[in-house]
C-alpha positions as CSV (number, residue, x, y, z in Angstrom):
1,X,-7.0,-8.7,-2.9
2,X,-6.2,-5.1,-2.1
3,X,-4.3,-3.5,0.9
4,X,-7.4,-2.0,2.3
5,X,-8.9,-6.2,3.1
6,X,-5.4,-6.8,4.5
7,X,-5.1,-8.0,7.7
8,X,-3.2,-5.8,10.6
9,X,0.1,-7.2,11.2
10,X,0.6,-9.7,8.7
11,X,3.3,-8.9,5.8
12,X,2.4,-9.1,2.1
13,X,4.2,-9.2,-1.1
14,X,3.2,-6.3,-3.9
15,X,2.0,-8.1,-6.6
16,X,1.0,-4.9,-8.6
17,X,-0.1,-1.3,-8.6
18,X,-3.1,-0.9,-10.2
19,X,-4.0,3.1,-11.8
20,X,-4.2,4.5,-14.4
21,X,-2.9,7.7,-12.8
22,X,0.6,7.8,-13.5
23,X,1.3,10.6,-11.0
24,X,-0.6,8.2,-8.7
25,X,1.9,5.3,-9.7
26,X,5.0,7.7,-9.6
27,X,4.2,8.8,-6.0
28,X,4.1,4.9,-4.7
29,X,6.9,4.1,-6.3
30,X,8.3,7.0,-4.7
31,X,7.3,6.0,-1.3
32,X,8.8,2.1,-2.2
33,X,5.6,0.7,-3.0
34,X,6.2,-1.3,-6.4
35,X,5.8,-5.1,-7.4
36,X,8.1,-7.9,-5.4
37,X,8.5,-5.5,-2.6
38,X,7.0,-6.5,1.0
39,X,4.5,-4.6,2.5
40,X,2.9,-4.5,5.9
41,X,-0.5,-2.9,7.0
42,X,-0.1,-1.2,10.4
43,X,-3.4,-0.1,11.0
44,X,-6.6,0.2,9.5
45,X,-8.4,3.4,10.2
46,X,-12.0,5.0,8.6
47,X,-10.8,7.1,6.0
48,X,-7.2,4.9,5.0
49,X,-4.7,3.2,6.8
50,X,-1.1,2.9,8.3
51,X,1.5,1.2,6.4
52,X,5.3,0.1,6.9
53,X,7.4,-0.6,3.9
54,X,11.4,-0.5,4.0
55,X,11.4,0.3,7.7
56,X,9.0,3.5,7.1
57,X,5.7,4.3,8.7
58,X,2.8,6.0,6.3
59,X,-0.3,7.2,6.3
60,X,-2.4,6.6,3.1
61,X,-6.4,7.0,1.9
62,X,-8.4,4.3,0.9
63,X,-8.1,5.2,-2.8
64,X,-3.9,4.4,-2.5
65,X,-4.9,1.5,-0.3
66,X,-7.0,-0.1,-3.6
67,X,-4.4,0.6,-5.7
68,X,-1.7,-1.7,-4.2
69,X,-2.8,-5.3,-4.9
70,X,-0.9,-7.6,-2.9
């Protein structure tokens, strides 16, 4: 399951990132998305959704939303 069918609320684990864009990859990992690390979806909205990983709030499109499988 990806981020985007997660449910509001609830915390996940990452279980991987999958892309094929490494700049993609590089800015997730940047933000503190990577595998083992929890992961909690704030919000959904129309176009993305809210998320909260290590105590910080962002905002990210549906594309980044498929890429985190969790």
């Amino acid at each position: 399951m990806n981020l985007k069918e997660a449910l509001e609320g609830k915390e996940y684990i990452i279980r991987e990132i999958r892309t094929d864009d490494e700049e993609l990859n590089a800015f997730l990992f940047s933000l503190g998305c990577y595998s083992g690390e929890a992961i909690t979806v704030v919000s959904q909205k129309k176009r993305g959704c809210v998320i909260s990983v290590k105590d910080a709030r962002y905002s990210i499109d549906n594309q980044l939303a498929e890429a985190i499988i969790i």
